[in-house]
C-alpha positions in Angstrom: 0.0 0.0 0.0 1.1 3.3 -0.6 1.3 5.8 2.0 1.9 9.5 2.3 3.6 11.3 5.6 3.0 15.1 6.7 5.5 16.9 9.2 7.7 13.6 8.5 10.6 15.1 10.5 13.4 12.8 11.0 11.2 10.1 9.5 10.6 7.9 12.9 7.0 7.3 11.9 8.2 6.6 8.9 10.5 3.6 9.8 7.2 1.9 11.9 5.4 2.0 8.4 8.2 0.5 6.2 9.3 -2.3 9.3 5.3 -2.8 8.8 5.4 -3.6 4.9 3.9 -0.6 3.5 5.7 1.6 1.7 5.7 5.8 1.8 5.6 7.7 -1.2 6.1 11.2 -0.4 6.6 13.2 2.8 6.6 16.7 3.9 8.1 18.9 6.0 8.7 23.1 6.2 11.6 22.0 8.5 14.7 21.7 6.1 17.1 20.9 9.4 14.9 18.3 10.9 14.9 16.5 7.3 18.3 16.7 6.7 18.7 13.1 6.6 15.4 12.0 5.3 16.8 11.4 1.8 19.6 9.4 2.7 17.4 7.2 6.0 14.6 7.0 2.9 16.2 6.8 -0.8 12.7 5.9 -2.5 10.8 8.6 -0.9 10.3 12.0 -2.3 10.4 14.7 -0.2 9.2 18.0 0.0 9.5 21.5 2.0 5.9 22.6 1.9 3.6 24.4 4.6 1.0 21.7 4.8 -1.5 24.7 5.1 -0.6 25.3 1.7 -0.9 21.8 0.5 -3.9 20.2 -1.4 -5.2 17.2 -2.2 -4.8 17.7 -6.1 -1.1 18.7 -5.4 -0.1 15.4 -3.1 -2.2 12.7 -5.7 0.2 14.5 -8.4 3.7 13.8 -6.4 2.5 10.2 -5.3 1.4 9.1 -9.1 -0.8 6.4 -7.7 -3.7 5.7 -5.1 -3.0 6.7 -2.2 -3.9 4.4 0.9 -3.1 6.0 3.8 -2.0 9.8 4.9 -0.4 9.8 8.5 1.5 12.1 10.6 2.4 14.4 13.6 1.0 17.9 13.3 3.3 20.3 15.5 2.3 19.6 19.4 4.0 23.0 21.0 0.2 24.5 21.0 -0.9 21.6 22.8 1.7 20.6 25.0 1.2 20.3 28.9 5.0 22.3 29.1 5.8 25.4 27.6 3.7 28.7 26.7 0.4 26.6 25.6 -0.4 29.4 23.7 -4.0 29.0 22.1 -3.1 31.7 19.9 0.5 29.8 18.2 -0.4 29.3 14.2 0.8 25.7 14.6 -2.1 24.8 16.6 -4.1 25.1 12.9 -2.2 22.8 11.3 -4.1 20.0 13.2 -7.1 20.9 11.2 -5.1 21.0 7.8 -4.0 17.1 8.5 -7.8 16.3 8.7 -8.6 19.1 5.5 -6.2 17.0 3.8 -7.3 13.7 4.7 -10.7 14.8 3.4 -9.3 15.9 0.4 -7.7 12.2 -0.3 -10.1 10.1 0.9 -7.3 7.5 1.9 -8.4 4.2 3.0 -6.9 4.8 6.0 -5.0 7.9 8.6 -3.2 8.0 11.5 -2.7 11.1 13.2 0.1 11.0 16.5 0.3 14.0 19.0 1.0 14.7 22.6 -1.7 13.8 25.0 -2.4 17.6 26.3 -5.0 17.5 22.9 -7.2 15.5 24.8 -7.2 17.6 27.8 -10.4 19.6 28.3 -9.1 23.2 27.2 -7.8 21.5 23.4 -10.4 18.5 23.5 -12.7 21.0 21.0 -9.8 21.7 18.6 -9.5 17.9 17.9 -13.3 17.8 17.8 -13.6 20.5 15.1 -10.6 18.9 12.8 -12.7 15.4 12.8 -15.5 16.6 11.9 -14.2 16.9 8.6 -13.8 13.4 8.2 -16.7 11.8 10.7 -18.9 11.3 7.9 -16.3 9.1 5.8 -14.4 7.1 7.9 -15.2 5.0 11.5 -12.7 6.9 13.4 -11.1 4.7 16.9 -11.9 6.8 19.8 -8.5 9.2 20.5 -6.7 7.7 23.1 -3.5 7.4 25.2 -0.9 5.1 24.2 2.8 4.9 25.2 6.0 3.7 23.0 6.7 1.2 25.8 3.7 -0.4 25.0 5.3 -1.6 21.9 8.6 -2.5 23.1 10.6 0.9 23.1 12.6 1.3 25.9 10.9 4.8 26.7 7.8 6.2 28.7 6.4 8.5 25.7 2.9 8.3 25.7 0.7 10.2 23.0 -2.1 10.7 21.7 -3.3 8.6 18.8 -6.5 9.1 16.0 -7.0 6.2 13.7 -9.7 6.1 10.8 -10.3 3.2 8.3 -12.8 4.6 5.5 -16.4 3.4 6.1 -17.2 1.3 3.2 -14.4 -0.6 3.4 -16.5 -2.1 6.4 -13.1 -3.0 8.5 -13.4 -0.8 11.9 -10.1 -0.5 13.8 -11.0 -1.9 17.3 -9.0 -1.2 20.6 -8.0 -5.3 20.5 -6.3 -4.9 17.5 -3.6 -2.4 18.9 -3.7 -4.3 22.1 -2.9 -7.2 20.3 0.1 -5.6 19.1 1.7 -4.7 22.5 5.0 -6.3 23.6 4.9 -9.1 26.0 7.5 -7.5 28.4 8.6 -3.9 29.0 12.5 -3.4 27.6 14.6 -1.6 30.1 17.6 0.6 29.6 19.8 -1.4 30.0 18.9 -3.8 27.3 18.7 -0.9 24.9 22.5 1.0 25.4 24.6 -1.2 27.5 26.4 -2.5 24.9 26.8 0.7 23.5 30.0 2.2 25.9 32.4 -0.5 24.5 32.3 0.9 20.9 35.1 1.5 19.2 35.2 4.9 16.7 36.2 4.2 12.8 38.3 6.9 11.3 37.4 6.8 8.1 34.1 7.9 7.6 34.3 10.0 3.9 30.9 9.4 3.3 29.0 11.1 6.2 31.4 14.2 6.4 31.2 16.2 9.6 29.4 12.6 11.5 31.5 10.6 14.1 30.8 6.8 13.4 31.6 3.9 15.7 31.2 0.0 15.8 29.9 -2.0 18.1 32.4 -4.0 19.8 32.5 -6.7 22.2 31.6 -10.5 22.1 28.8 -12.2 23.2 25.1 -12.2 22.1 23.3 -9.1 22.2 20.2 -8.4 24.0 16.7 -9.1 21.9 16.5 -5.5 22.0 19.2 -4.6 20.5 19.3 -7.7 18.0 16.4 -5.8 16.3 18.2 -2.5 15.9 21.6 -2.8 15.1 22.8 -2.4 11.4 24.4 -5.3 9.5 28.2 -4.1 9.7 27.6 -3.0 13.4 28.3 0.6 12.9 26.5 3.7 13.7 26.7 7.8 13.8 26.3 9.9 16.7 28.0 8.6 19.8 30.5 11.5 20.4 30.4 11.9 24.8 29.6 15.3 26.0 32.4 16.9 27.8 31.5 18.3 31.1 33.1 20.5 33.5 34.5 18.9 36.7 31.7 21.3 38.6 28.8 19.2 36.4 30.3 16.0 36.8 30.6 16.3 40.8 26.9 17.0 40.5 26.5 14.2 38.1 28.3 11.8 40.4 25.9 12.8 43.4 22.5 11.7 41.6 21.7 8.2 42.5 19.6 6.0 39.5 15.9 7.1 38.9 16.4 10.4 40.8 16.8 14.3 39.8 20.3 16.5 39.6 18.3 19.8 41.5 20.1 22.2 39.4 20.0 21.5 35.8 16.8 19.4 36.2 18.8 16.1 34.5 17.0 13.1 35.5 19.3 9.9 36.0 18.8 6.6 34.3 17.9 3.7 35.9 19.8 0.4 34.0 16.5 -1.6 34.8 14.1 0.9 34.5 12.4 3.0 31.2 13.6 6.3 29.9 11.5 9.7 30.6 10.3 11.4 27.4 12.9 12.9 25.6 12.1 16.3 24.6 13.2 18.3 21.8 13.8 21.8 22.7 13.7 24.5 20.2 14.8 25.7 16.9 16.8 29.1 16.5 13.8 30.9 15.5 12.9 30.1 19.2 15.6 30.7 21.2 17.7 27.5 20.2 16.9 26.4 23.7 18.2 22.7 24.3 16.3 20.2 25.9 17.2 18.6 29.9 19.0 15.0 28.7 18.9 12.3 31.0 22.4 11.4 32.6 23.8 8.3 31.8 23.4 5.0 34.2 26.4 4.9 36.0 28.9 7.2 33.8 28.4 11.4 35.0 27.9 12.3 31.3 24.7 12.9 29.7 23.3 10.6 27.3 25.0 10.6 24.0 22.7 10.8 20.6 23.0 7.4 19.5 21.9 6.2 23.2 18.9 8.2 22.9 17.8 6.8 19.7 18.3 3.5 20.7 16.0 4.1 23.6 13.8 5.6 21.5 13.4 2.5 19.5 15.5 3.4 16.1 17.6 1.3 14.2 21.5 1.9 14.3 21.9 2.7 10.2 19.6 5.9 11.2 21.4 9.0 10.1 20.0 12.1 12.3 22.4 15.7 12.4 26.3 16.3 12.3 25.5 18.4 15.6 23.9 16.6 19.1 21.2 19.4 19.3 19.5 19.4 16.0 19.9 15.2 16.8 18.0 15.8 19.6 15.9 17.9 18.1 15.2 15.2 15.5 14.7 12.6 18.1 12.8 14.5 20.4 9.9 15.5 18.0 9.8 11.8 16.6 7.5 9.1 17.1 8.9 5.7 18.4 9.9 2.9 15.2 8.2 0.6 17.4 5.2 2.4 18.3 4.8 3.2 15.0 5.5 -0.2 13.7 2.9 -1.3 15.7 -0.2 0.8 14.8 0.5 0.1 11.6 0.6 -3.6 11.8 -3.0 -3.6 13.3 -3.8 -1.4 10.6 -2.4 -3.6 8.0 -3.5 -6.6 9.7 -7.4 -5.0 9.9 -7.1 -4.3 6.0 -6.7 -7.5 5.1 -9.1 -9.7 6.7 -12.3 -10.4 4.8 -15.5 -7.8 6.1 -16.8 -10.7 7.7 -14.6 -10.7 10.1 -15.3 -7.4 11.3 -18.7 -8.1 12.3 -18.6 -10.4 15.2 -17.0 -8.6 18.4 -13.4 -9.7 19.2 -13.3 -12.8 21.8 -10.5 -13.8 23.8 -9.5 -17.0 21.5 -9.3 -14.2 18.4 -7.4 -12.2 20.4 -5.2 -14.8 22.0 -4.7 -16.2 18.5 -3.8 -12.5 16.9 -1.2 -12.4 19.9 0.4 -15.4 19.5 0.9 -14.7 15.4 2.3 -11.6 16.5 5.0 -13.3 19.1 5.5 -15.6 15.9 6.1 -13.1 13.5 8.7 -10.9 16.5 10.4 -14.2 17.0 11.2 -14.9 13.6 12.6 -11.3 13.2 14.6 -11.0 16.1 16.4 -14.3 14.7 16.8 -12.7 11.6 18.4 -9.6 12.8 20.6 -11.9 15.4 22.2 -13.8 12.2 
């Protein structure tokens, strides 16, 4: 099926719906830093620099050059955020209505819309309500709800808020079992995400990412399921370079037990056994170029390097993000989790395909139990993939 992304950013939601089988034809994004790697992570999509509020449906059906199944995307969240100004008067905060405008437009079969879960709090709750009225009438939309990357196996608390429609005469409803069916059997940790990560070793010649560091993963032994799935087939990645702190920071550093707060640059400590907090993206220049609070490493007084954060985050190792750490975290911190995304779309996909009948009789507990244990299957037989 062929699928088109808006505000496709670094292009994590965009690695769910290719790990899922489908493929995306064109993205777009105003943001020329935060898709600076796009072309290389995503070689067979196009991409485009265009407002979405400028966008229409006669423009996007032109780029693709065939039907389009689904539209799906993150519409900016800084209007909607529970941190920050919250202003209800930011322009971003109507480009939530343009997604659905454009969804109307298209008639996919299908859309996904991702955002933070202050959309669904009582003073935005109407916004959402007015952008899906536009598309009520066509499509059975999933009640918006809360759902968190470590849900789906990331090893990071990042819940959001997620709309899913499936067109109404394709008589296939997205049910609440189908995503649950989806969910991990156990919660990763940290540890099992970027433990192996402090023995790399750096490669010097790297002449074809000028101005990235790259490593290699070093070390013997098996690697953890987790990170099985993620790393690349030569074992090498970008974006480990260590933050150098002053001794001051790393006294402060070294005083900060796992799972607890450094009181004066707000850092929160890592816990080896426990999840990640949501990583946050701070905020471009024409806001201040404020960076984001990174979590301090486990049990090294640094902060956590790039490459750790996407791993926690749930990307694969051959990711490209930014020569610099902040636009990297800036990449990482507006994305949506691989795995989350992988996820949704595999109930999505997995909906799609079944015959209407199916979607008549309410899910029991044997068809869910069955869908689950496919799904263990089909995760089985990809981590031993990846682990060969």
């Amino acid at each position: 099926m062929t699928l088109i992304e808006l505000f496709c950013g670094t292009g994590g939601f965009s690695r769910g719906a290719h790990a899922a089988g489908f493929q995306v034809a064109v993205a777009y994004d105003i943001d020329k830093i935060l898709t600076s790697s796009y072309r290389r992570n995503f070689p067979a999509t196009q991409l485009y620099h265009r407002d979405v509020a400028a966008l229409t449906g006669r423009e996007i059906r032109a780029h693709a050059g065939a039907e389009i199944d689904g539209v799906f995307g993150g519409p900016p969240c800084q209007g909607f955020s529970e941190v920050g100004k919250r202003d209800p008067s930011d322009p971003r905060r109507s480009l939530l209505d343009h997604f659905f405008r454009i969804v109307a437009e298209i008639q996919p079969k299908f859309f996904v819309m991702e955002n933070v879960r202050g959309l669904n709090f009582p003073r935005n709750r109407p916004v959402l309500d007015a952008a899906l009225s536009r598309v009520n009438d066509q499509y059975d939309v999933l009640t918006p709800h809360i759902r968190d990357a470590a849900e789906f196996g990331a090893a990071t608390s990042r819940p959001r808020l997620v709309v899913i429609g499936i067109r109404k005469n394709l008589r296939r409803p997205l049910a609440m079992s189908d995503l649950d069916a989806m969910r991990s059997p156990g919660r990763a940790t940290v540890r099992q995400a970027i433990n192996d990560l402090w023995k790399a070793i750096a490669i010097e010649d790297h002449a074809d990412l000028p101005g990235f560091d790259r490593w290699k993963a070093a070390g013997r032994g098996r690697p953890t399921n987790y990170v099985a799935q993620l790393r690349s087939k030569d074992r090498s990645f970008t974006g480990h370079r260590v933050t150098v702190h002053t001794p001051a920071v790393i006294a402060r550093f070294a005083k900060v037990p796992p799972g607890k707060m450094e009181k004066v640059g707000r850092h929160p400590r890592l816990k080896l056994d426990g999840l990640c907090p949501t990583l946050r993206a701070g905020t471009g220049s024409e806001l201040g170029s404020f960076q984001s609070v990174r979590p301090i490493h486990p049990y090294q007084n640094r902060v956590i390097t790039v490459r750790e954060a996407a791993r926690l985050q749930g990307f694969p190792d051959e990711h490209v993000f930014h020569p610099t750490v902040w636009h990297s975290f800036r990449m990482i911190g507006n994305s949506v989790s691989p795995m989350m995304a992988r996820g949704i779309f595999e109930a999505i996909r997995d909906r799609l395909s079944r015959p209407e009948e199916a979607t008549i009789a309410t899910s029991s507990p044997a068809k869910q139990a069955f869908v689950s244990v496919k799904r263990t299957a089909r995760g089985d037989a990809r981590m031993a993939e990846a682990a060969e």
